[in-house]
PDB file of N, CA, C and O in Angstrom:
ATOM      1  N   UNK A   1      96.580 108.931  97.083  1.00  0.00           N
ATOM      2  CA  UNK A   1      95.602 109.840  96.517  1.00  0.00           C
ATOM      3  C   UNK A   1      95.973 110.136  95.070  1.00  0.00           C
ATOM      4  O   UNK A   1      97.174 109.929  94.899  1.00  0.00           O
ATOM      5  N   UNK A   2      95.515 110.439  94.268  1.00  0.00           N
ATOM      6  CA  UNK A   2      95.212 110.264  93.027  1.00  0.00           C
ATOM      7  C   UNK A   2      95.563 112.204  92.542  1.00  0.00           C
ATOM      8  O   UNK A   2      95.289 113.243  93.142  1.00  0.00           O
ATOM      9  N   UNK A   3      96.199 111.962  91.334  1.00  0.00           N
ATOM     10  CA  UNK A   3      96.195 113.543  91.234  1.00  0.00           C
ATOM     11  C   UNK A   3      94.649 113.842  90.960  1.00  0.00           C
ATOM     12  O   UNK A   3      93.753 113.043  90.687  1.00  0.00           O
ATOM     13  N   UNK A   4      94.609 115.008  91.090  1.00  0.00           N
ATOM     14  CA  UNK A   4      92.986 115.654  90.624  1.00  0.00           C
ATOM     15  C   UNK A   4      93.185 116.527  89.359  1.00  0.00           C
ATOM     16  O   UNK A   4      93.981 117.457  89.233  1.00  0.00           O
ATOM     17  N   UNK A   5      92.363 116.079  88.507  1.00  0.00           N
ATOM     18  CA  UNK A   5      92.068 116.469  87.545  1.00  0.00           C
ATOM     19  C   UNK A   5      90.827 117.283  87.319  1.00  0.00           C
ATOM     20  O   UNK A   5      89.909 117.112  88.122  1.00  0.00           O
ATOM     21  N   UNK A   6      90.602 118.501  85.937  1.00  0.00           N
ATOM     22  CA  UNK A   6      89.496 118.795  85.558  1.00  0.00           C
ATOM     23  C   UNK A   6      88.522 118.134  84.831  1.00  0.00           C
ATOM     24  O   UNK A   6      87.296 118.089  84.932  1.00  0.00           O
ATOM     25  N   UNK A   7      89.458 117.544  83.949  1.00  0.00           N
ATOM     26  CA  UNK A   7      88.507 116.177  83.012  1.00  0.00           C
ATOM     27  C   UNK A   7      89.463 115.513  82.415  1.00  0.00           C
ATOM     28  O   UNK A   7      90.638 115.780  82.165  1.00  0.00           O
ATOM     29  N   UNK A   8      88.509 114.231  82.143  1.00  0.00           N
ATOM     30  CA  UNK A   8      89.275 112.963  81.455  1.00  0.00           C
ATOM     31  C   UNK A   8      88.656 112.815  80.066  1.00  0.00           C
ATOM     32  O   UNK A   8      87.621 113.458  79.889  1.00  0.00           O
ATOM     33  N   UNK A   9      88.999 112.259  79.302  1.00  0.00           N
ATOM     34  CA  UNK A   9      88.092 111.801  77.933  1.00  0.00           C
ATOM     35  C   UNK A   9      89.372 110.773  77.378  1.00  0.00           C
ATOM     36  O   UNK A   9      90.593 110.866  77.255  1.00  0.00           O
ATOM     37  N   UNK A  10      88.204 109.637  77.100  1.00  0.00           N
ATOM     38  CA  UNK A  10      88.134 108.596  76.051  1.00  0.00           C
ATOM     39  C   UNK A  10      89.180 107.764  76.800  1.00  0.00           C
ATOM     40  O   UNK A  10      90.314 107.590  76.354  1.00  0.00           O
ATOM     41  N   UNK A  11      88.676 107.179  78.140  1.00  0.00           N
ATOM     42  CA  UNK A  11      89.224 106.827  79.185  1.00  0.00           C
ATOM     43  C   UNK A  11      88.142 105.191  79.092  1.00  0.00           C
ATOM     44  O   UNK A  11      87.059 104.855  78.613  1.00  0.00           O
ATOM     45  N   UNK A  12      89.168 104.622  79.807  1.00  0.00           N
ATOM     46  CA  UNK A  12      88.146 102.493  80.213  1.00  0.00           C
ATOM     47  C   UNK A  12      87.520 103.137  81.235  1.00  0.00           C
ATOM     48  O   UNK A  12      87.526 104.199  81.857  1.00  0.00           O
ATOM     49  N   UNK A  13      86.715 101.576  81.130  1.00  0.00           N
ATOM     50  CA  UNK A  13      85.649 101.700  82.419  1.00  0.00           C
ATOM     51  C   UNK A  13      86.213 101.918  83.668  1.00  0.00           C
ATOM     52  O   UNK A  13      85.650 102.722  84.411  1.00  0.00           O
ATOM     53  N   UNK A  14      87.368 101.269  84.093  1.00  0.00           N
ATOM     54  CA  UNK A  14      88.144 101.090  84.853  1.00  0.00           C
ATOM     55  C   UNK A  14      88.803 102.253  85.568  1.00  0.00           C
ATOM     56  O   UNK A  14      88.893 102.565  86.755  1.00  0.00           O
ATOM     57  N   UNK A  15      89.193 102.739  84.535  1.00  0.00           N
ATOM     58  CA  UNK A  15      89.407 104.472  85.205  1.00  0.00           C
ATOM     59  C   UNK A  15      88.630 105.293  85.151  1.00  0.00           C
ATOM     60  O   UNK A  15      88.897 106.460  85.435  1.00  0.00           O
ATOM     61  N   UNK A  16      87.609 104.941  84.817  1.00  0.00           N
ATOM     62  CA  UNK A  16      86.016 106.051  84.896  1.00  0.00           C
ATOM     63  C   UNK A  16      85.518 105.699  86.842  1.00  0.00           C
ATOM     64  O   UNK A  16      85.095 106.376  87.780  1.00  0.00           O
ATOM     65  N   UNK A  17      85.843 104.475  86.641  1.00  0.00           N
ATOM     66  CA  UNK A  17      85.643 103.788  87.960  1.00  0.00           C
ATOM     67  C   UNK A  17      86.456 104.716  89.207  1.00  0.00           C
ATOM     68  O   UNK A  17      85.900 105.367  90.092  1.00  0.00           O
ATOM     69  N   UNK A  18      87.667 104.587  89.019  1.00  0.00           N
ATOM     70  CA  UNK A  18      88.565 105.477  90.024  1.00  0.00           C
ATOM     71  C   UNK A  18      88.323 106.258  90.083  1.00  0.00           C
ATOM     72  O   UNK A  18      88.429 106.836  91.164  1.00  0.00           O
ATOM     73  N   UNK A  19      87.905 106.774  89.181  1.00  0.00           N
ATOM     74  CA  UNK A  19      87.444 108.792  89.220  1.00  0.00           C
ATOM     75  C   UNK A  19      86.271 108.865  90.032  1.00  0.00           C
ATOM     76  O   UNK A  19      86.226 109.575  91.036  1.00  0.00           O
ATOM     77  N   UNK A  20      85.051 107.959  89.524  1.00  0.00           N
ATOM     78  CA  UNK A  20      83.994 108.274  90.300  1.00  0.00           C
ATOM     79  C   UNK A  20      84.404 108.351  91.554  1.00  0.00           C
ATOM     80  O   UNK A  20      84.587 109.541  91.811  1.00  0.00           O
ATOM     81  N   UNK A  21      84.697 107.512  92.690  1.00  0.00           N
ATOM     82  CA  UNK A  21      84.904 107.171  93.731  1.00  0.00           C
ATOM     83  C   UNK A  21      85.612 108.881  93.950  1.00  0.00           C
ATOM     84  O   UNK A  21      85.141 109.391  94.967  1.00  0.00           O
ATOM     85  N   UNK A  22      86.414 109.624  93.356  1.00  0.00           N
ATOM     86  CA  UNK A  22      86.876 110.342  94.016  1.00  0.00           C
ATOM     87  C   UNK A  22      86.213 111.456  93.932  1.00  0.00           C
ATOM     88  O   UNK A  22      86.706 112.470  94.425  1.00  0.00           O
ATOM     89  N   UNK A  23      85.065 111.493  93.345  1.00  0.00           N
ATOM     90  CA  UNK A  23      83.832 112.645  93.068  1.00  0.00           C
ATOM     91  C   UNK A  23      83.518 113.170  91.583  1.00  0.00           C
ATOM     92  O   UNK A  23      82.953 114.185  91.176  1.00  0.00           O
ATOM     93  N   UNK A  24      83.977 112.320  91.083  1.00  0.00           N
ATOM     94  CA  UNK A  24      83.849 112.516  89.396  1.00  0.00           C
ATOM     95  C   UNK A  24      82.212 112.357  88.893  1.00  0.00           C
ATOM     96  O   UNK A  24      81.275 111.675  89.309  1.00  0.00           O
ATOM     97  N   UNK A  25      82.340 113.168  87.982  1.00  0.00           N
ATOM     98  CA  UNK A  25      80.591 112.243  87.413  1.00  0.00           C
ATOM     99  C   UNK A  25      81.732 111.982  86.285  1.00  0.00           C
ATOM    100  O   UNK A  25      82.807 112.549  86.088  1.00  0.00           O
ATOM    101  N   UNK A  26      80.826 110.473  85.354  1.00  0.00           N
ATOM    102  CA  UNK A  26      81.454 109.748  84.578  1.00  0.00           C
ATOM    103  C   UNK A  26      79.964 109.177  83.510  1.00  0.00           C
ATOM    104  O   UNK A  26      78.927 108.639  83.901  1.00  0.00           O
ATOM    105  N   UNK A  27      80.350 109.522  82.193  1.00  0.00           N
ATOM    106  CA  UNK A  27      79.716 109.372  81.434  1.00  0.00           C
ATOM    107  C   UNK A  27      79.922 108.811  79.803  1.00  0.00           C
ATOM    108  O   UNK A  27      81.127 108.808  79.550  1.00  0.00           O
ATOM    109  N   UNK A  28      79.434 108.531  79.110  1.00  0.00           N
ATOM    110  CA  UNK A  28      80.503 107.454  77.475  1.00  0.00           C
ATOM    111  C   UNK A  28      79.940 108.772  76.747  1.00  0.00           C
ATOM    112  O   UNK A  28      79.196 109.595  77.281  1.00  0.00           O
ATOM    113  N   UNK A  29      80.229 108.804  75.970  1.00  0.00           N
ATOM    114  CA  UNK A  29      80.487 109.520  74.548  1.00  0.00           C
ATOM    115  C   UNK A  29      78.818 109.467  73.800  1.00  0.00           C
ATOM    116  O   UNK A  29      78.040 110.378  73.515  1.00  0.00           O
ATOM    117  N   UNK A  30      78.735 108.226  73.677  1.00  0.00           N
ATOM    118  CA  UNK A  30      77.571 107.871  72.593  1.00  0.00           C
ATOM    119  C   UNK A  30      76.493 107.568  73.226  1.00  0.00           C
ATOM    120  O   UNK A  30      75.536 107.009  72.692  1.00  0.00           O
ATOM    121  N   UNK A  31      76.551 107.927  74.488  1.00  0.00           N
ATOM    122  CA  UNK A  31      74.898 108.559  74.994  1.00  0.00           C
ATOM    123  C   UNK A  31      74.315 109.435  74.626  1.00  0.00           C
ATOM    124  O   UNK A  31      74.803 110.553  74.460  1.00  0.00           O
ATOM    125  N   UNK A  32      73.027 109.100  74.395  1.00  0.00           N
ATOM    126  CA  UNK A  32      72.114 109.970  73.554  1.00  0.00           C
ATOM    127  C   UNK A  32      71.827 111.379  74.311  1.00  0.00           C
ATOM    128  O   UNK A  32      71.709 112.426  73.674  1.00  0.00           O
ATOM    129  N   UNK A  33      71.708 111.304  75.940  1.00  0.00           N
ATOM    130  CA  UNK A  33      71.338 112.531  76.372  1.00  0.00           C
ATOM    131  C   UNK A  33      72.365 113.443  76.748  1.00  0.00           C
ATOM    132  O   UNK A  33      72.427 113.503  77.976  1.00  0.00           O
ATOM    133  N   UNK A  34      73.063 114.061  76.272  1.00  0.00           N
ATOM    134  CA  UNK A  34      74.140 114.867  77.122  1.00  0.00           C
ATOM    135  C   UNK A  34      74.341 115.035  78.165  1.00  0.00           C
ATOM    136  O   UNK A  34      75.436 114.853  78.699  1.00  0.00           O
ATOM    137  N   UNK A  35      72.906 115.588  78.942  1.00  0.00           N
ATOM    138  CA  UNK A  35      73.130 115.616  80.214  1.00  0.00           C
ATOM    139  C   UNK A  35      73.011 114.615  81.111  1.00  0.00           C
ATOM    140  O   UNK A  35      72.571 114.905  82.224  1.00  0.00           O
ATOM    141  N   UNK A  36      73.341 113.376  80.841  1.00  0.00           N
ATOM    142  CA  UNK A  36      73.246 111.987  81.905  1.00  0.00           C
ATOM    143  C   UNK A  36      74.561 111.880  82.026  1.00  0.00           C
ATOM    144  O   UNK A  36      75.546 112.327  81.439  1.00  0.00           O
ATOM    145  N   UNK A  37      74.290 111.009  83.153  1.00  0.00           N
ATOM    146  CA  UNK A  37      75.747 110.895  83.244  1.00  0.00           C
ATOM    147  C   UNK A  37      75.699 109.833  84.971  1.00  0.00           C
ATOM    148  O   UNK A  37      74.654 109.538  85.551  1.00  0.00           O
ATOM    149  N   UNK A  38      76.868 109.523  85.360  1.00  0.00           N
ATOM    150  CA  UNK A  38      76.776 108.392  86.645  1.00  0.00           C
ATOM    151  C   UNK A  38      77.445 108.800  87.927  1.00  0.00           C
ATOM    152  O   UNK A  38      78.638 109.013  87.713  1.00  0.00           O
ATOM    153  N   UNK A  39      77.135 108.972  89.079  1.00  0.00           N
ATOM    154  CA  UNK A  39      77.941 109.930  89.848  1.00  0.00           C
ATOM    155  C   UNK A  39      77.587 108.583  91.286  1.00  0.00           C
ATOM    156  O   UNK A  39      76.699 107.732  91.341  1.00  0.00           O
ATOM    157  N   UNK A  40      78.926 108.971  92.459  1.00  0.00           N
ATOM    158  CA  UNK A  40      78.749 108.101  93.282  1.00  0.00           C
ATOM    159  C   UNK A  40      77.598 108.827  94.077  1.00  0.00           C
ATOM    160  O   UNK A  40      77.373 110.034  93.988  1.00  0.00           O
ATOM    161  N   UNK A  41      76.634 107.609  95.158  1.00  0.00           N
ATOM    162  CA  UNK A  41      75.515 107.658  96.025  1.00  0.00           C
ATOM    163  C   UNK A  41      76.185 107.381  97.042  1.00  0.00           C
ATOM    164  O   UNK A  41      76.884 106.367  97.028  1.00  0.00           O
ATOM    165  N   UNK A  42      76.132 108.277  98.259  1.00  0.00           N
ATOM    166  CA  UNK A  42      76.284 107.800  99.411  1.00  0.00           C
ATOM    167  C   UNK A  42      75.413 107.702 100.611  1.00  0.00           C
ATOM    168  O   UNK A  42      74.246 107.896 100.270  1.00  0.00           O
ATOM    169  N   UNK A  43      75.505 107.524 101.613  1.00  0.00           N
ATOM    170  CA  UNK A  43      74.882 107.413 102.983  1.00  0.00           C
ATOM    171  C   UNK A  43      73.186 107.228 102.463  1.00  0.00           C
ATOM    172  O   UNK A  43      72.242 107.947 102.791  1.00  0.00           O
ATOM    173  N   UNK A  44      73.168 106.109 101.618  1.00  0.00           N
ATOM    174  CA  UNK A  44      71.871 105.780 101.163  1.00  0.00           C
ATOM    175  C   UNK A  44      71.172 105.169 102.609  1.00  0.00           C
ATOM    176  O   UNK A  44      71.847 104.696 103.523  1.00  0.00           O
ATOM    177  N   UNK A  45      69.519 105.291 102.622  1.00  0.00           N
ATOM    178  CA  UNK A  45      68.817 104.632 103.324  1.00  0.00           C
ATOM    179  C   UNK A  45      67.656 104.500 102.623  1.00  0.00           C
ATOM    180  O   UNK A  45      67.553 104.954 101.483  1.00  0.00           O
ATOM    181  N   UNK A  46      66.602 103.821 103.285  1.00  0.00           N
ATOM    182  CA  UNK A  46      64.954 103.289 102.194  1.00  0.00           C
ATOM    183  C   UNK A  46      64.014 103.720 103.755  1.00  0.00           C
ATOM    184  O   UNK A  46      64.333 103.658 104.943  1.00  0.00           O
ATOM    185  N   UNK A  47      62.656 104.195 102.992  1.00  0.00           N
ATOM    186  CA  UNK A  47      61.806 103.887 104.083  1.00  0.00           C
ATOM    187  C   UNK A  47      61.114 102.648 103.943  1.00  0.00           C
ATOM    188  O   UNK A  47      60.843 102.219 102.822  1.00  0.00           O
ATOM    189  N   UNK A  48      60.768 101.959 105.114  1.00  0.00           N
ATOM    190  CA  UNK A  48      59.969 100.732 104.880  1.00  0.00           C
ATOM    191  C   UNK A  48      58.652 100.580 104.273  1.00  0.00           C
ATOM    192  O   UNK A  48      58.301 101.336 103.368  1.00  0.00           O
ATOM    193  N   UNK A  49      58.018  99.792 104.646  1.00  0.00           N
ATOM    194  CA  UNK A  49      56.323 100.010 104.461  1.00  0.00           C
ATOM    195  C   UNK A  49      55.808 100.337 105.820  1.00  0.00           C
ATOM    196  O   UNK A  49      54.613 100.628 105.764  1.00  0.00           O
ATOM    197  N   UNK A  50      56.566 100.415 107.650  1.00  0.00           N
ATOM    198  CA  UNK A  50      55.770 100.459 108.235  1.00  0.00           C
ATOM    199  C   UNK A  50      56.402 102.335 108.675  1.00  0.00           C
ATOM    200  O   UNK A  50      56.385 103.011 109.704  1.00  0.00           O
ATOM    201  N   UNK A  51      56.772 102.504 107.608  1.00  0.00           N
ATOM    202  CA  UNK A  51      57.961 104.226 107.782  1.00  0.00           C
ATOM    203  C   UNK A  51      59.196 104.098 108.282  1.00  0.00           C
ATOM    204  O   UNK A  51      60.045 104.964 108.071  1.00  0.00           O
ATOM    205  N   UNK A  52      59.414 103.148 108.910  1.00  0.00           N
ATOM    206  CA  UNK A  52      60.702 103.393 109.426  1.00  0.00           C
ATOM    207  C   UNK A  52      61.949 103.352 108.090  1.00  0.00           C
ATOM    208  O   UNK A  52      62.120 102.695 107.064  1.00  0.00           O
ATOM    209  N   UNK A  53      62.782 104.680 108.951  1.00  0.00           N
ATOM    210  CA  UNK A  53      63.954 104.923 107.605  1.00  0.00           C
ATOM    211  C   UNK A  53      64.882 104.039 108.327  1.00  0.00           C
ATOM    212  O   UNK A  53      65.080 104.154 109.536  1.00  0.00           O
ATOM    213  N   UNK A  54      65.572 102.970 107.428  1.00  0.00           N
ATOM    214  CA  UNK A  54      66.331 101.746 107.196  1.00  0.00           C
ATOM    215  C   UNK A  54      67.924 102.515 106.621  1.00  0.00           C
ATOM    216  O   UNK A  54      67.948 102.932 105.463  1.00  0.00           O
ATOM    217  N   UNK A  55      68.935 102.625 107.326  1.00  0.00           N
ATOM    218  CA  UNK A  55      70.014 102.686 106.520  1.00  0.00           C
ATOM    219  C   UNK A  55      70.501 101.533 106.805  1.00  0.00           C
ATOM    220  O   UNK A  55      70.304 100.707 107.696  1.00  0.00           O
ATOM    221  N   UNK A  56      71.349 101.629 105.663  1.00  0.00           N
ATOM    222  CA  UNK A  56      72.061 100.191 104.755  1.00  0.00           C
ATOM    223  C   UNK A  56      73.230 100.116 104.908  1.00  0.00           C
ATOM    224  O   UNK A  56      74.000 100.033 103.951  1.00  0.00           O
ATOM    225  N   UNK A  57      73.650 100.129 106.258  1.00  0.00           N
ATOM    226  CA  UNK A  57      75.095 100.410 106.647  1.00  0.00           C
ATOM    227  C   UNK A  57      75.681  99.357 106.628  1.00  0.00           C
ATOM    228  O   UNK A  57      75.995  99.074 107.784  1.00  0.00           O
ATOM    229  N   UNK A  58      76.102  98.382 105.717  1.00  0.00           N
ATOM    230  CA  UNK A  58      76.633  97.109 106.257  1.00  0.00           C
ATOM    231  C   UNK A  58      77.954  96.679 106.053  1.00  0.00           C
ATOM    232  O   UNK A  58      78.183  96.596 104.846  1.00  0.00           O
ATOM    233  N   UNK A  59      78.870  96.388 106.721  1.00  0.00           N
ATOM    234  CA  UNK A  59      79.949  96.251 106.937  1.00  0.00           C
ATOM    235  C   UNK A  59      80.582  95.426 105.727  1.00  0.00           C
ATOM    236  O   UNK A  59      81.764  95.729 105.562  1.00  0.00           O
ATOM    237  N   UNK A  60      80.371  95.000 105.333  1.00  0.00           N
ATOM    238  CA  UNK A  60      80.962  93.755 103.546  1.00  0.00           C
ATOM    239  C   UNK A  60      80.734  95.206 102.828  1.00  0.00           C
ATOM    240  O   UNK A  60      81.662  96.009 102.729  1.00  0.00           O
ATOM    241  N   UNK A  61      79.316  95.495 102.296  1.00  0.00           N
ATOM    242  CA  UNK A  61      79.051  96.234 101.387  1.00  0.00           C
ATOM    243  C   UNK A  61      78.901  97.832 101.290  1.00  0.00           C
ATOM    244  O   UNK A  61      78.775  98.521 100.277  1.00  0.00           O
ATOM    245  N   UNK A  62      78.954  98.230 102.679  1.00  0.00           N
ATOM    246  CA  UNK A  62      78.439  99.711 102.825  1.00  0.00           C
ATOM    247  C   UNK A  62      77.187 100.271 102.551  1.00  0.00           C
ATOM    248  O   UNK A  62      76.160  99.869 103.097  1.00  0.00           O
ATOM    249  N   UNK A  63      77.211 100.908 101.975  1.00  0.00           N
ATOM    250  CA  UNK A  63      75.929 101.986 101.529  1.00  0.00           C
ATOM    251  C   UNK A  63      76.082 102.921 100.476  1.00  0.00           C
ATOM    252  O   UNK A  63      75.782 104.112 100.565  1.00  0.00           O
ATOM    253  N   UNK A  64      76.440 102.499  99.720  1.00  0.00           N
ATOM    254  CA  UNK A  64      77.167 103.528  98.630  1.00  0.00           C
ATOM    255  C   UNK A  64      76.489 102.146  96.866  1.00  0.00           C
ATOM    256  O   UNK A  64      76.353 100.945  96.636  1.00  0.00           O
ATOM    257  N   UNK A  65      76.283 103.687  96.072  1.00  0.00           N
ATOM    258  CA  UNK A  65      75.513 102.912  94.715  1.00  0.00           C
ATOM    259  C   UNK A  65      76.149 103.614  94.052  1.00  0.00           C
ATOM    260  O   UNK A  65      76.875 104.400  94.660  1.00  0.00           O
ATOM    261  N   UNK A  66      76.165 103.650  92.479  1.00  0.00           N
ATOM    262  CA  UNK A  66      76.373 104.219  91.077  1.00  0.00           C
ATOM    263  C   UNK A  66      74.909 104.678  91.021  1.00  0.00           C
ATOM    264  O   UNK A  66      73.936 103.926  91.080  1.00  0.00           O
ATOM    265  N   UNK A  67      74.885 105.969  90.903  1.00  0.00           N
ATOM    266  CA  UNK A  67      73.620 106.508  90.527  1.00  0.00           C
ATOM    267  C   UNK A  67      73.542 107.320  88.962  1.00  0.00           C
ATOM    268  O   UNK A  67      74.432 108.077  88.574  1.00  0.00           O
ATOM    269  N   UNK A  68      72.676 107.094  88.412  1.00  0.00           N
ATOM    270  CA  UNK A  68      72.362 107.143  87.013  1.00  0.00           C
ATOM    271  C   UNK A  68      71.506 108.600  86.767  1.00  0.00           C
ATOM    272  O   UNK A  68      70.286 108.554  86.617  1.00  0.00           O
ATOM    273  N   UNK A  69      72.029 109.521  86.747  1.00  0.00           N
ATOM    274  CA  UNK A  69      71.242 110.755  86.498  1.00  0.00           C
ATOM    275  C   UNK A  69      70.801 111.232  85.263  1.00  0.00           C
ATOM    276  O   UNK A  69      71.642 111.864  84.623  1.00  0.00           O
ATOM    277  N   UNK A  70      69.172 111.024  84.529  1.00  0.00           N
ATOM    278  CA  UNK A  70      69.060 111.367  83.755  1.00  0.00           C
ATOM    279  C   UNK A  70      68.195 112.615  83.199  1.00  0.00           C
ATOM    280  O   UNK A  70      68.159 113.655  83.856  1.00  0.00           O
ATOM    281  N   UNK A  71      67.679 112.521  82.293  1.00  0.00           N
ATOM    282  CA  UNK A  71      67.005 113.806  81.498  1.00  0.00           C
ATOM    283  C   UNK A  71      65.530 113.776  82.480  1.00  0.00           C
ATOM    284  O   UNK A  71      64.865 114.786  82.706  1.00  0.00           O
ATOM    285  N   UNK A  72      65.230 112.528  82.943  1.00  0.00           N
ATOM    286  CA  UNK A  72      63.520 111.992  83.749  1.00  0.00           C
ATOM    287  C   UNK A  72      64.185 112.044  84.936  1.00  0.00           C
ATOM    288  O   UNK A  72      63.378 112.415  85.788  1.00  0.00           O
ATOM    289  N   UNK A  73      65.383 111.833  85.465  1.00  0.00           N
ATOM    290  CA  UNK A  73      65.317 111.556  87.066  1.00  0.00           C
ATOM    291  C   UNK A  73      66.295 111.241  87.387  1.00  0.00           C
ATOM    292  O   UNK A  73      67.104 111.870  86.705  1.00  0.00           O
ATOM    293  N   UNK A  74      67.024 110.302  88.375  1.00  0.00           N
ATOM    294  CA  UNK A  74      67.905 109.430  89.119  1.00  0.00           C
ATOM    295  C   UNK A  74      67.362 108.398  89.155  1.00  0.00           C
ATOM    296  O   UNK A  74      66.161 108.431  89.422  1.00  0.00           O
ATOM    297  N   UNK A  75      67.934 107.223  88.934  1.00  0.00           N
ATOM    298  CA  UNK A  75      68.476 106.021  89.140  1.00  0.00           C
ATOM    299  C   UNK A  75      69.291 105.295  90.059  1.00  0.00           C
ATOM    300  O   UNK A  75      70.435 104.999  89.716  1.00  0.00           O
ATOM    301  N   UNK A  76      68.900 105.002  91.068  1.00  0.00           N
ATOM    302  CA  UNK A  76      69.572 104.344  92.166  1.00  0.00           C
ATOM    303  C   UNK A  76      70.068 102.995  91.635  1.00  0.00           C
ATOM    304  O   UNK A  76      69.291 102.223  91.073  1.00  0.00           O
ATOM    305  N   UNK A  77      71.621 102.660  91.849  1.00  0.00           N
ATOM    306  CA  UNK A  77      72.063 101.241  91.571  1.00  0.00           C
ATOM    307  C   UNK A  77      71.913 101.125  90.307  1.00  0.00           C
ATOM    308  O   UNK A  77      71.053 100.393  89.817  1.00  0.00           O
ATOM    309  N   UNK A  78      72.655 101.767  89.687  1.00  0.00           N
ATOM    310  CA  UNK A  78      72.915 101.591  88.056  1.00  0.00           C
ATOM    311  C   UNK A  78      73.688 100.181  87.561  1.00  0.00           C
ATOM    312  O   UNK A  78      74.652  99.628  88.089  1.00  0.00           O
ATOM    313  N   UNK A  79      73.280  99.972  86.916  1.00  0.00           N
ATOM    314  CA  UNK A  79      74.210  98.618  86.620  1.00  0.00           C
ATOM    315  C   UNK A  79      74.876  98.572  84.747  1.00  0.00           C
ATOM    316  O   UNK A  79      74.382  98.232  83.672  1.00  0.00           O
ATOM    317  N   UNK A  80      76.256  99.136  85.210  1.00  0.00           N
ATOM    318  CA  UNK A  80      77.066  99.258  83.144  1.00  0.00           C
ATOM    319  C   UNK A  80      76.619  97.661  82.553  1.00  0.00           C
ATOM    320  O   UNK A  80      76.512  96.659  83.261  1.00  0.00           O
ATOM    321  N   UNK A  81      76.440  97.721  81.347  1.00  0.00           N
ATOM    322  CA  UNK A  81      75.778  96.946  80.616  1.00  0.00           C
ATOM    323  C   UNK A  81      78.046  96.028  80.091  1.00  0.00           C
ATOM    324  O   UNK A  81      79.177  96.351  80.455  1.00  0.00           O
ATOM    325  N   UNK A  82      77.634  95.205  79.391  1.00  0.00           N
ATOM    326  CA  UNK A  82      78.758  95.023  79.000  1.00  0.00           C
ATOM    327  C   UNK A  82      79.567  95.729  78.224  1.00  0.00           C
ATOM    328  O   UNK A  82      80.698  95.918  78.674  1.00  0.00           O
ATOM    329  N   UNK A  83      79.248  96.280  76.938  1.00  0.00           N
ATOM    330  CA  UNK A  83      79.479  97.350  76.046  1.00  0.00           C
ATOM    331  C   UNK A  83      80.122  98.420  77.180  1.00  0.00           C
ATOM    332  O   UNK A  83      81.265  98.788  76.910  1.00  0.00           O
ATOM    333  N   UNK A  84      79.524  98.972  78.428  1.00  0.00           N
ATOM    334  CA  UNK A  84      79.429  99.934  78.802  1.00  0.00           C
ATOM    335  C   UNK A  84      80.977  99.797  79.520  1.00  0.00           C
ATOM    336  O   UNK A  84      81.797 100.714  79.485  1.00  0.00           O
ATOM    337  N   UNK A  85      81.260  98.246  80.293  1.00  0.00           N
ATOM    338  CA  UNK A  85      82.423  97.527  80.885  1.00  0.00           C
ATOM    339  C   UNK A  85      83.475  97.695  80.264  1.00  0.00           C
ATOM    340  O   UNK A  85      84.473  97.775  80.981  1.00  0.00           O
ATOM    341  N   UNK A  86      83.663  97.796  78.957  1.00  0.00           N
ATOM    342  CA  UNK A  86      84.461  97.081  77.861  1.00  0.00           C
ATOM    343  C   UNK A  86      84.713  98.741  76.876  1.00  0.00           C
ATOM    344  O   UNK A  86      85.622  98.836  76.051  1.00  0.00           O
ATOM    345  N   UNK A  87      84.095  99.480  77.064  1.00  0.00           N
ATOM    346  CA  UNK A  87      84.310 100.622  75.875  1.00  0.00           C
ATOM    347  C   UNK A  87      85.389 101.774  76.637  1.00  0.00           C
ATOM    348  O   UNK A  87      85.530 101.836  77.858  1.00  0.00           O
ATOM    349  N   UNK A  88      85.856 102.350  75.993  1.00  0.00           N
ATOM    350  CA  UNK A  88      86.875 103.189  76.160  1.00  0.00           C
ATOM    351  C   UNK A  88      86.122 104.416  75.845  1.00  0.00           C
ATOM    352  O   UNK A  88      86.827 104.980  75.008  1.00  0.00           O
ATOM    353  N   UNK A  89      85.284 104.995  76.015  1.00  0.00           N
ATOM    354  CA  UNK A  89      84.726 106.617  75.308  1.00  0.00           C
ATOM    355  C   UNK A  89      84.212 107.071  76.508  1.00  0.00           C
ATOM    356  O   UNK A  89      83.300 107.869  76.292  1.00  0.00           O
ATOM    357  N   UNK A  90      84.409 106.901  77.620  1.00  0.00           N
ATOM    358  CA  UNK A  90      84.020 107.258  78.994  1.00  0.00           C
ATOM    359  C   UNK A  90      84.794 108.570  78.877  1.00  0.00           C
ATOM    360  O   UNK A  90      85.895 108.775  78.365  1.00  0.00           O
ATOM    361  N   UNK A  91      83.950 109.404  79.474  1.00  0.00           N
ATOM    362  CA  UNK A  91      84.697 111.031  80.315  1.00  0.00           C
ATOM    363  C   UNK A  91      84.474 111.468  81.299  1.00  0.00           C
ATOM    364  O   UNK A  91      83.264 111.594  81.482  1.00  0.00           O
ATOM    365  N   UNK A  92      85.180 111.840  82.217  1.00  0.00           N
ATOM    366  CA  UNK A  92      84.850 112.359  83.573  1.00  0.00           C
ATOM    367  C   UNK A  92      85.078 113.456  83.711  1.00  0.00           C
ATOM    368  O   UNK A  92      85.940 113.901  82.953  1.00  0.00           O
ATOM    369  N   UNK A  93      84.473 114.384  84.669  1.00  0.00           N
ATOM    370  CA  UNK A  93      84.689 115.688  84.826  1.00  0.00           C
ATOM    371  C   UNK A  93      83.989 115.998  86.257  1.00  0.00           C
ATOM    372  O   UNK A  93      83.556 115.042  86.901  1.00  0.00           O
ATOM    373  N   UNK A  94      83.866 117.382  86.792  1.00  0.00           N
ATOM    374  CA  UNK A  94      83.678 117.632  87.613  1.00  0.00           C
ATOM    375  C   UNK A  94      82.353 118.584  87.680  1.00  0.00           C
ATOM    376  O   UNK A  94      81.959 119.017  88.762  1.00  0.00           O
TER     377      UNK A  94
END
């Protein structure tokens, strides 16, 4: 287990990564909206088209996304851009 911290700054992707997982929201520096930021999704499910709710429990992958919370909404299954992989200005907090 990981010590727990209040916040991180100007941290890799990599350890923005570890943090999330342990309940961090994690966000870069030179995002335009302040308040966005990427937090883990869990015990995701979808409804179908015929209603039935579908969870996505699957044993390789689980059920768990990077969700993208912004100024308009959430974002399910965020995907870091390369820049985003590669930059060090990430901060996490709680």
């Amino acid at each position: 287990m990981r010590k727990v911290i209040a916040e991180a700054n100007d941290i890799s992707f990599g350890a923005a990564i570890l943090l999330v997982k342990d309940g961090y929201k994690i966000q870069r520096k030179g995002w335009n909206g302040k308040e966005q930021y990427v937090e883990l999704a869990t015990c995701l499910s979808y409804k179908n088209a015929a209603g039935d709710i579908i969870n996505v429990e699957h044993q390789d992958i689980g059920n768990q996304a990077l969700a993208f919370v912004g100024t308009r909404g959430v974002q399910i299954v965020w995907l870091a851009s390369q820049s985003d992989m590669l930059a060090n200005d990430w901060r996490a907090f709680r």
